[in-house]
C-alpha positions as CSV (number, residue, x, y, z in Angstrom):
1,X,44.0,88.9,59.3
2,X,46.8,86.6,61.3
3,X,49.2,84.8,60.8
4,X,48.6,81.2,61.0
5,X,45.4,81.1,60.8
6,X,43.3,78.6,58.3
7,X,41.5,80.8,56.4
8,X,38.7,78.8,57.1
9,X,38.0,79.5,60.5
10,X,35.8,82.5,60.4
11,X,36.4,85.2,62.8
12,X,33.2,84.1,64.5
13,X,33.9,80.7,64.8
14,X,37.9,81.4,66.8
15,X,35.8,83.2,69.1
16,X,33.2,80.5,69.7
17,X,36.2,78.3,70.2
18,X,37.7,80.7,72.7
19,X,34.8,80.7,74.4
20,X,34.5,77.0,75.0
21,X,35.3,75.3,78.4
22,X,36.0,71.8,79.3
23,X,33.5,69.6,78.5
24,X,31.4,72.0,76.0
25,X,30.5,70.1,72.5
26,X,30.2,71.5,69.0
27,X,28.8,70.2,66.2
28,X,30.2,70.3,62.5
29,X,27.0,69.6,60.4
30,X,26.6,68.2,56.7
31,X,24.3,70.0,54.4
32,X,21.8,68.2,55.1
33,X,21.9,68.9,58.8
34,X,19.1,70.7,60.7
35,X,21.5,72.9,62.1
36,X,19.4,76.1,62.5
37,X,16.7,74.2,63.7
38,X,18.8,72.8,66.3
39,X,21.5,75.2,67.4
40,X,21.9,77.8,70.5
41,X,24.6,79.4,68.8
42,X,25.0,78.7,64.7
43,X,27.8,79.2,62.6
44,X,27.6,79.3,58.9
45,X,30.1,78.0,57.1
46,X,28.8,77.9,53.2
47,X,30.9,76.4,50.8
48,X,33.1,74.8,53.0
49,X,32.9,71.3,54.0
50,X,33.9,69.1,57.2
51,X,37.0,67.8,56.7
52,X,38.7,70.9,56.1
53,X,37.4,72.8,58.7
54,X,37.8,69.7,61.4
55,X,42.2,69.9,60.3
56,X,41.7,73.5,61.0
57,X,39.9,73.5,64.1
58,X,41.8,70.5,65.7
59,X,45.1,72.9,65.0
60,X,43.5,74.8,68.3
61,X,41.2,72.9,69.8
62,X,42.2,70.2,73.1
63,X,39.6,67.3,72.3
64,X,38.6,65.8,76.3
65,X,40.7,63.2,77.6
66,X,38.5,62.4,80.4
67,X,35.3,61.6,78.5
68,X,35.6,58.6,76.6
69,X,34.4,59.5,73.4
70,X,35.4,63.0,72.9
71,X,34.8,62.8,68.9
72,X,30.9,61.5,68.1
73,X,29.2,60.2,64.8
74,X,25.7,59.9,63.8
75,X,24.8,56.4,63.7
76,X,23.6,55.1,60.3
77,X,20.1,54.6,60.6
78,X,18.9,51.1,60.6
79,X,18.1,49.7,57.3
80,X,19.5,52.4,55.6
81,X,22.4,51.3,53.3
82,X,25.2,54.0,53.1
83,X,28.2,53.3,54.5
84,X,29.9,56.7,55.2
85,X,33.5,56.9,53.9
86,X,34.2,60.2,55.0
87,X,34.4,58.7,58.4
88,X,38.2,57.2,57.6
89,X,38.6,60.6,56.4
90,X,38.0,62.1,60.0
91,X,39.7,59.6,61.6
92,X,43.5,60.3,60.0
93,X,42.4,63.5,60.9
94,X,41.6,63.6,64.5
95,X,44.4,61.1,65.3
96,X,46.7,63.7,63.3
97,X,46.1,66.1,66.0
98,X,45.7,63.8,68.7
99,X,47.9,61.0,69.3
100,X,46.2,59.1,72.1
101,X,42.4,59.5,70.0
102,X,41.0,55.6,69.6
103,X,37.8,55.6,68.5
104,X,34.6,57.2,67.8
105,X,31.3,57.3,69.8
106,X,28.7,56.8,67.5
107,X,25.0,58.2,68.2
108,X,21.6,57.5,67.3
109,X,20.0,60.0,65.0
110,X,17.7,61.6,67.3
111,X,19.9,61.6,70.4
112,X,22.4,62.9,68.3
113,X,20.1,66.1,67.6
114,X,19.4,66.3,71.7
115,X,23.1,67.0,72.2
116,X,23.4,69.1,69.3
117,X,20.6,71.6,71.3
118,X,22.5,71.2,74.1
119,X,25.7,72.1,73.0
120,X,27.5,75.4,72.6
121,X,27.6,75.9,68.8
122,X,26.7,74.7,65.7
123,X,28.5,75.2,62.5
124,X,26.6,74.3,59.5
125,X,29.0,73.4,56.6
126,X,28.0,72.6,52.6
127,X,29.2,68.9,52.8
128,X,27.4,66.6,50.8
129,X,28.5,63.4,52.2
130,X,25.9,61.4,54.0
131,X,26.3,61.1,57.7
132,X,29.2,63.8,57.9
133,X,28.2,65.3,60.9
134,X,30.4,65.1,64.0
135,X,30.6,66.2,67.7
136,X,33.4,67.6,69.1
137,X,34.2,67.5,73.3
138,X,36.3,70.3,74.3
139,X,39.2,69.2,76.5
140,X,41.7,71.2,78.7
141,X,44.9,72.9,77.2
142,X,47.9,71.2,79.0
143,X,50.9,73.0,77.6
């Protein structure tokens, strides 16, 4: 063990995270997510759900100022009903951690799940909440 480190990041995922250059994505996915399905590199993260590993991983992690959505949603899907609440949730979040975030890119379902196989990691989480999974853009570390 460290010091000042969230228990929830898993030895396995700090290294992922270490690993990451500019511009390489992860993806936190909700239960429901086909993350093994989908993932180079997956991450299991049982019991534990987005928000709190999102706090603890934006405690380390630059998000990409160049890009201009570093921080993606799934889309709700046409005609489905659900209007995700756990988005405001990320959003106090991420701008928590980073000052000059202003919005989310939001992405359709299945383009959503051709940048989850492109990018570096997945970590697959036990949220429940519908539409809870998120992408992440790594940025550069300036200080």
């Amino acid at each position: 063990m460290l010091k000042g480190i969230p228990k929830v990041l898993s030895p396995d995922l700090m290294k992922t995270l270490l690993e990451m250059g500019h511009g390489d994505e992860i993806v936190l996915g909700d239960g429901n997510f086909p993350a093994a399905g989908n993932a180079q590199r997956l991450i299991r993260a049982d019991g534990l759900n987005v928000p709190e590993l999102l706090d603890a991983i934006l405690q380390f992690y630059p998000l990409d100022t160049y890009s201009e959505n570093a921080v993606s949603l799934m889309q709700v899907v046409d005609g489905d009903s659900i209007e995700p609440t756990i988005w405001e949730e990320y959003r106090s979040i991420v701008k928590k951690h980073d000052e000059n975030f202003e919005d989310f890119g939001y992405v359709e379902r299945f383009e959503f799940y051709e940048r989850t196989k492109k990018a570096f990691a997945v970590i697959a989480t036990s949220e429940k909440a519908l539409y809870a999974n998120i992408i992440l853009k790594k940025g550069v570390v300036t200080d």
